[in-house]
PASEBA-1860 file (N, C-alpha, C; in nm, 3 decimals):
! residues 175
1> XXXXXXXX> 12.323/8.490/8.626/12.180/8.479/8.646/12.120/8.403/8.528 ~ 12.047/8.323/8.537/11.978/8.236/8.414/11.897/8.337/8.366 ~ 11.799/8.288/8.274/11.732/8.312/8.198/11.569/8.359/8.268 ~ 11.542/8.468/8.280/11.417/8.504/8.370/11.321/8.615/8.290 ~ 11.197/8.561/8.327/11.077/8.672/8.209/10.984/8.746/8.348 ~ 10.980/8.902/8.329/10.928/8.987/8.421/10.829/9.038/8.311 ~ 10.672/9.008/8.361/10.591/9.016/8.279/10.428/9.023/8.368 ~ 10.358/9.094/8.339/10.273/9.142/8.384/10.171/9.057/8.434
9> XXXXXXXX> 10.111/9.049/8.593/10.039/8.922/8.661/9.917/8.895/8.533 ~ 9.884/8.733/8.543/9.766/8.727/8.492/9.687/8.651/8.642 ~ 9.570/8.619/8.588/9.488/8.522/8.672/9.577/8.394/8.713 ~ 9.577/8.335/8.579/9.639/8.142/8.593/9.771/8.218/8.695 ~ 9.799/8.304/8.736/9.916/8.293/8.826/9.930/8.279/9.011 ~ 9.802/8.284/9.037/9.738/8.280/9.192/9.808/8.097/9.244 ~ 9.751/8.015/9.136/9.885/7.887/9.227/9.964/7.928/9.231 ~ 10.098/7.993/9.125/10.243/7.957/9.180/10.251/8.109/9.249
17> XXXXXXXX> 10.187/8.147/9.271/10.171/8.317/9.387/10.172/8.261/9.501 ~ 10.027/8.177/9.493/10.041/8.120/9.664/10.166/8.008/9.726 ~ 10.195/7.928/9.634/10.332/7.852/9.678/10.451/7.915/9.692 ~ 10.455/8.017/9.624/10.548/8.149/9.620/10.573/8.190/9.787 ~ 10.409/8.277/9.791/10.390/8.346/9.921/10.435/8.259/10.056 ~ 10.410/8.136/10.055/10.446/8.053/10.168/10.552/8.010/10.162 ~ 10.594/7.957/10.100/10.741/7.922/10.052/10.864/7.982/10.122 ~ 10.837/8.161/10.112/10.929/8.251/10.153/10.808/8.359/10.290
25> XXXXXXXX> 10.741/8.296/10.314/10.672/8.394/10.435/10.761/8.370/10.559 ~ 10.810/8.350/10.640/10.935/8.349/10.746/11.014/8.378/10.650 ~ 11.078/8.438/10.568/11.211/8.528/10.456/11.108/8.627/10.475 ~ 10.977/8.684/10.405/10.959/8.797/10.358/10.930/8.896/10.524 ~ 10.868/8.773/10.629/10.840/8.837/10.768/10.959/8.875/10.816 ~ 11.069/8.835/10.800/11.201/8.930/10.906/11.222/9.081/10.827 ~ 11.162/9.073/10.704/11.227/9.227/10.663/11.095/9.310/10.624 ~ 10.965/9.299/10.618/10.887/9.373/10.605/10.758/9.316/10.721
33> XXXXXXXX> 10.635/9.406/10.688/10.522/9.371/10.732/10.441/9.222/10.694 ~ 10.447/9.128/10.814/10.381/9.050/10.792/10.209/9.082/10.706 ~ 10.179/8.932/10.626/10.017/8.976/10.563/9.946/8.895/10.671 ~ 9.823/8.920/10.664/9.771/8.835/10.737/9.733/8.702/10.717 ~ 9.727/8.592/10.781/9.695/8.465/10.795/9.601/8.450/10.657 ~ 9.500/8.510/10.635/9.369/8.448/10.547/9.464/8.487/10.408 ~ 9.586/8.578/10.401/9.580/8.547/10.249/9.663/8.462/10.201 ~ 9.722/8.347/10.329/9.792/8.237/10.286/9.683/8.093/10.212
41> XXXXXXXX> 9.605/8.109/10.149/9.504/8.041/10.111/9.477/8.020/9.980 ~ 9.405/7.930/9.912/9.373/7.969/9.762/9.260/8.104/9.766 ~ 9.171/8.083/9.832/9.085/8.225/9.849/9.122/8.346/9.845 ~ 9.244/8.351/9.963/9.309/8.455/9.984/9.386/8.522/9.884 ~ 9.442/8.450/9.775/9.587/8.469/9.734/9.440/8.501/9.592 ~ 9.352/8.423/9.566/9.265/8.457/9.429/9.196/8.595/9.460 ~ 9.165/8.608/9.568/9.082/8.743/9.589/9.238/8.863/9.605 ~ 9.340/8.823/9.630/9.465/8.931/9.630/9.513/8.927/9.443
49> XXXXXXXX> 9.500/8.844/9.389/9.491/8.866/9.251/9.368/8.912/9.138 ~ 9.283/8.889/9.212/9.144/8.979/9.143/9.194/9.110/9.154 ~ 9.183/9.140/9.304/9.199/9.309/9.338/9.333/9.372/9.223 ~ 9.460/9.290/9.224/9.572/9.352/9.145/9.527/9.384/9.005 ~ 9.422/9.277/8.967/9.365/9.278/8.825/9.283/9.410/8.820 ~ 9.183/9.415/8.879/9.138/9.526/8.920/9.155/9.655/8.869 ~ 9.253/9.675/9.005/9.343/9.828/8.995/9.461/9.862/8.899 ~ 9.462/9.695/8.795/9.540/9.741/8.704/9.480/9.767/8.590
57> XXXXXXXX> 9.308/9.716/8.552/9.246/9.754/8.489/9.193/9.899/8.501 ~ 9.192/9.973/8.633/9.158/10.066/8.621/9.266/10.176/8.604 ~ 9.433/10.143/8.584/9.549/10.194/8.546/9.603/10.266/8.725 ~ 9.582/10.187/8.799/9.630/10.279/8.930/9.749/10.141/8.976 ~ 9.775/10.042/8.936/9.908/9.930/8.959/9.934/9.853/8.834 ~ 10.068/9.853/8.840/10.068/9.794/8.730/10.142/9.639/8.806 ~ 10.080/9.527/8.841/10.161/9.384/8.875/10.236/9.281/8.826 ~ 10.346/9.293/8.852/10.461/9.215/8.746/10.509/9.093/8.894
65> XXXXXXXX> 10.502/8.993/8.785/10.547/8.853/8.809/10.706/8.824/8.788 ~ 10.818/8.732/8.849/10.925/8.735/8.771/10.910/8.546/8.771 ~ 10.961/8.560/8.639/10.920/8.364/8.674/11.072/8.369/8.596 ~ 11.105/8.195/8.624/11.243/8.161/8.599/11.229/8.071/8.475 ~ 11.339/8.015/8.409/11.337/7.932/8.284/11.249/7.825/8.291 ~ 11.201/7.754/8.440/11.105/7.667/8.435/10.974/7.745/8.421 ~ 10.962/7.834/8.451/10.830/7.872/8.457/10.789/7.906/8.610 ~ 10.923/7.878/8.715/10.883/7.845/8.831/10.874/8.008/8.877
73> XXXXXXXX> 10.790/8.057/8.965/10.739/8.246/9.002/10.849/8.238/9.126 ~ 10.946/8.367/9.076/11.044/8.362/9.199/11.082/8.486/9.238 ~ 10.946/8.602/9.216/11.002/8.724/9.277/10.837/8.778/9.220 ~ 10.819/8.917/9.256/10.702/9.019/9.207/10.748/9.135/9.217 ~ 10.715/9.235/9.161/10.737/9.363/9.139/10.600/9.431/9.087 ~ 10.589/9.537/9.158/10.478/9.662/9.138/10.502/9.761/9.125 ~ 10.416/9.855/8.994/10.393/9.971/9.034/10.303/10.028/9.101 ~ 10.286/10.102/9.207/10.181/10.122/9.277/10.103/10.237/9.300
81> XXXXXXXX> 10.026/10.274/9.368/9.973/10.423/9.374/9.979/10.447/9.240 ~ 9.975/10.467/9.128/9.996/10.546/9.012/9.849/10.639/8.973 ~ 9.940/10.768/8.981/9.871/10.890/8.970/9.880/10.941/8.801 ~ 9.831/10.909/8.746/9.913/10.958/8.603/9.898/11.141/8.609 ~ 9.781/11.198/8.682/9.749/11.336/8.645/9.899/11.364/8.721 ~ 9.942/11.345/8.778/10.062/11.355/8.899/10.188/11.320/8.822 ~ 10.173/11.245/8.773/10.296/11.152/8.702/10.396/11.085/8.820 ~ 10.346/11.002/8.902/10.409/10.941/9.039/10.337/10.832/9.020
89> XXXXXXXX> 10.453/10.700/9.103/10.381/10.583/9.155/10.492/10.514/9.240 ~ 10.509/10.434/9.306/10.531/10.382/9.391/10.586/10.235/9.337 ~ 10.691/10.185/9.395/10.778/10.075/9.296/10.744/9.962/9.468 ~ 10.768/9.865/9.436/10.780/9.746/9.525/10.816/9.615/9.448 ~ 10.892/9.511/9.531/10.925/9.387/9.468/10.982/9.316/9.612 ~ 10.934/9.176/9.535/10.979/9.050/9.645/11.021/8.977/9.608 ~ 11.135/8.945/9.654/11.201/8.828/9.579/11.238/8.684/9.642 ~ 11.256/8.601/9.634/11.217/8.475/9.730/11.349/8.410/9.751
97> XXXXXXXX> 11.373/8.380/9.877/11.482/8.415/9.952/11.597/8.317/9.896 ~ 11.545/8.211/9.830/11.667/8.119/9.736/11.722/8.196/9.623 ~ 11.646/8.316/9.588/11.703/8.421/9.447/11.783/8.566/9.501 ~ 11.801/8.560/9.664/11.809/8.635/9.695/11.990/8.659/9.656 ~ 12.020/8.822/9.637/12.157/8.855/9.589/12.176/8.814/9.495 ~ 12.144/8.739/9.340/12.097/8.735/9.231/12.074/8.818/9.148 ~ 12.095/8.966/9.170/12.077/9.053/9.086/11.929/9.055/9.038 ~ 11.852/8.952/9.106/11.692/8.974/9.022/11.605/9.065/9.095
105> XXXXXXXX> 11.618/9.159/9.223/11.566/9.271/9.268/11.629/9.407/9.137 ~ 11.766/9.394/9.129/11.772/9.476/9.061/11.707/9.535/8.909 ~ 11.664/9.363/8.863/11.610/9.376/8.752/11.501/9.424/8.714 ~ 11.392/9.351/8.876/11.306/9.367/8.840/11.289/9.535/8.841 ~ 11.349/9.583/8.930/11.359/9.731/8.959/11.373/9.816/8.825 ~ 11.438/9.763/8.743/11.495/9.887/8.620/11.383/9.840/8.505 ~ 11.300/9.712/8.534/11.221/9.697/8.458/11.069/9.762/8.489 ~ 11.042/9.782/8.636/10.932/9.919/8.700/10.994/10.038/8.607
113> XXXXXXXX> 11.092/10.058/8.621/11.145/10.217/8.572/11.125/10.202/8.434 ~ 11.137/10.138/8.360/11.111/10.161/8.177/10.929/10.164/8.172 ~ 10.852/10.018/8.292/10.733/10.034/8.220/10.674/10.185/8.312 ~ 10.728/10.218/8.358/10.673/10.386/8.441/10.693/10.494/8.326 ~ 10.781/10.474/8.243/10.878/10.594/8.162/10.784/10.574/8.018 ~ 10.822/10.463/7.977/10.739/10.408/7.905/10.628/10.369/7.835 ~ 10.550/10.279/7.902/10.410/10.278/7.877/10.319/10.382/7.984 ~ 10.386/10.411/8.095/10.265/10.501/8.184/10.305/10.606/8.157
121> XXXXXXXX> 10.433/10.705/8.072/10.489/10.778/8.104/10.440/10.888/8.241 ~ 10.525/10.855/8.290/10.572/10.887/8.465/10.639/10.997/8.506 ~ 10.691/11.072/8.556/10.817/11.168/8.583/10.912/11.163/8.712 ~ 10.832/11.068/8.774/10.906/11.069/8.944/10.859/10.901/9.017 ~ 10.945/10.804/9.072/10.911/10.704/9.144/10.941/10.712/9.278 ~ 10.890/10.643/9.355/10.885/10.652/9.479/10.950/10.499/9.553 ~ 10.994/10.493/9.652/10.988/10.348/9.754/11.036/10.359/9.841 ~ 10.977/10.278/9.923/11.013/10.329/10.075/11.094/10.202/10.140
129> XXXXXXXX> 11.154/10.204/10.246/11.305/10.150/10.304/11.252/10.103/10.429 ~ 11.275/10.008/10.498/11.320/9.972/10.622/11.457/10.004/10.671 ~ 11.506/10.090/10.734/11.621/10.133/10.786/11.701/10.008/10.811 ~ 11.810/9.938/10.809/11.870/9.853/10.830/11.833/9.784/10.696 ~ 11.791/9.743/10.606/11.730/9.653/10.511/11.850/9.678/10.464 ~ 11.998/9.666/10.432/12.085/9.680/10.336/12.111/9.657/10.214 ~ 11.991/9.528/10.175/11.989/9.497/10.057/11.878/9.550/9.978 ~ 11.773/9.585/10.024/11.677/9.633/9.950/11.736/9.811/9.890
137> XXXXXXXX> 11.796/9.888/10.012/11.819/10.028/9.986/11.977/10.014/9.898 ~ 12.061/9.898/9.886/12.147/9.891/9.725/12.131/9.909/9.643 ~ 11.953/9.813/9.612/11.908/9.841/9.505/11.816/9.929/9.428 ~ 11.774/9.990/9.559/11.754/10.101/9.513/11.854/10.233/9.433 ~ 11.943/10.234/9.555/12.060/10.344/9.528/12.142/10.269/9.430 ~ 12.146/10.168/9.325/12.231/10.119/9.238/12.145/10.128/9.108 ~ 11.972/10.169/9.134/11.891/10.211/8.986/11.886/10.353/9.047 ~ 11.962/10.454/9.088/11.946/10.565/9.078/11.836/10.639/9.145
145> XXXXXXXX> 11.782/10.572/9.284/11.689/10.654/9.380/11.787/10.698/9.476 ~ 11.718/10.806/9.525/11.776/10.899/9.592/11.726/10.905/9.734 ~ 11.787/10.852/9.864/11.709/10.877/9.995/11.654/11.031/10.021 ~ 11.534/11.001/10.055/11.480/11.158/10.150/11.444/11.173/10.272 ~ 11.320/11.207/10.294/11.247/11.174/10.430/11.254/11.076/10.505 ~ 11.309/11.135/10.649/11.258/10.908/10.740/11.092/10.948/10.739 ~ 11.112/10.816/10.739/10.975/10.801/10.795/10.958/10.711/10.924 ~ 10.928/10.745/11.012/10.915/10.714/11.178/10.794/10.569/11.158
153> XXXXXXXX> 10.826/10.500/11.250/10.727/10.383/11.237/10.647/10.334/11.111 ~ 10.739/10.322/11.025/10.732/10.237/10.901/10.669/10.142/10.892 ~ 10.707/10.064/10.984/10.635/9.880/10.966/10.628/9.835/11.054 ~ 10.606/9.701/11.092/10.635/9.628/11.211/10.687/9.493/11.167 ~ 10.836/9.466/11.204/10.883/9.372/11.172/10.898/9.293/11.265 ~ 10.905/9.138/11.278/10.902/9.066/11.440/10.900/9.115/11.526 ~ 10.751/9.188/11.554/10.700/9.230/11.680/10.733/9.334/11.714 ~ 10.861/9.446/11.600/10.883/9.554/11.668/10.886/9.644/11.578
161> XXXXXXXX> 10.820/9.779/11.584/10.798/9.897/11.528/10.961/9.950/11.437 ~ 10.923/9.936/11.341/11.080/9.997/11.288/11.081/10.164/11.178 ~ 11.148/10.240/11.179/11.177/10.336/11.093/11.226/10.258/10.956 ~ 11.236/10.413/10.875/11.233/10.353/10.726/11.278/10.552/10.659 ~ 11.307/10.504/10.559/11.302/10.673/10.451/11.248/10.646/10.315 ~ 11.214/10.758/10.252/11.133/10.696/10.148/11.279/10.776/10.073 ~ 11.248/10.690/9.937/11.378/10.722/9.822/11.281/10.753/9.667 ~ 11.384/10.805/9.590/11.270/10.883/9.504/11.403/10.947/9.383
169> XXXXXXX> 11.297/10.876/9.274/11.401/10.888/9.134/11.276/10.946/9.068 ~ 11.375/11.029/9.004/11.317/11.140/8.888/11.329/11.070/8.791 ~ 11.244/11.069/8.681/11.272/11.022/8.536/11.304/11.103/8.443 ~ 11.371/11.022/8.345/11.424/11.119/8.205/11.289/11.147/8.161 ~ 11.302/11.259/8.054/11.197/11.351/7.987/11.168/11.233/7.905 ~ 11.049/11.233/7.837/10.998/11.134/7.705/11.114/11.147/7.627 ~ 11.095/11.027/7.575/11.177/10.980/7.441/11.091/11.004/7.358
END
């Protein structure tokens, strides 16, 4: 794997977000929930990066970018929901389908888990599965989440209603 920096969204990042987002939208639509049409746009994609700014100013997501040695944005990762009174949040990442099997889901993954442990200190993560997704639930179960619950009508992937389980890693005590 080259040389790659996973580092927290700013503003100046809404261009290579939106060339990102389209780039891999037929990749990201066969395995999750399509977004809708308006946020393939500069509007769309600036008002979907305000909001991340947002809710990360108000400490409830934390939005991580993964960019490559050019600088070029070739994956995202979130923490989400974050409850701190709770000590829970919710992990997500996308990775763009030329980086795909690259080991850079995994990274970005163990790099959610330090800034959860870490700077939010956290005690428990969450993420949820598309049943069949084989590559997303590796990497989960290869940073140490644990499947639980299905969850019945998960998403809708090309036109058809799919199941899913949510998976869920405990964290080490503070350092």
């Amino acid at each position: 794997m080259n040389t790659l920096t996973i580092r927290t969204l700013r503003p100046d990042d809404a261009a290579p977000l939106l060339a990102f987002e389209q780039a891999n939208r037929a990749w990201f639509e066969r395995h999750i929930d399509p977004r809708p049409d308006a946020f393939y746009s500069v509007d769309g994609v600036q008002a979907h990066v305000a909001q991340l700014m947002g809710e990360h100013a108000q400490g409830r997501l934390h939005p991580c970018v993964i960019v490559d040695e050019h600088e070029q944005l070739i994956g995202r990762a979130n923490l989400k929901d974050i409850d701190r009174e709770q000590g829970v949040a919710e992990v997500g990442y996308r990775i763009g389908e030329l980086q795909a099997g690259k080991g850079l889901a995994t990274a970005a993954l163990r790099h959610l888990i330090d800034l959860a442990q870490d700077e939010w200190r956290l005690h428990r993560l969450c993420a949820y599965a598309i049943d069949g997704n084989a590559a997303s639930i590796r990497v989960l179960e290869r940073c140490g989440f644990v499947q639980g619950m299905a969850v019945p009508d998960i998403a809708i992937v090309a036109g058809k209603v799919v199941d899913g389980h949510v998976y869920a890693l405990e964290l080490r005590a503070e350092r």
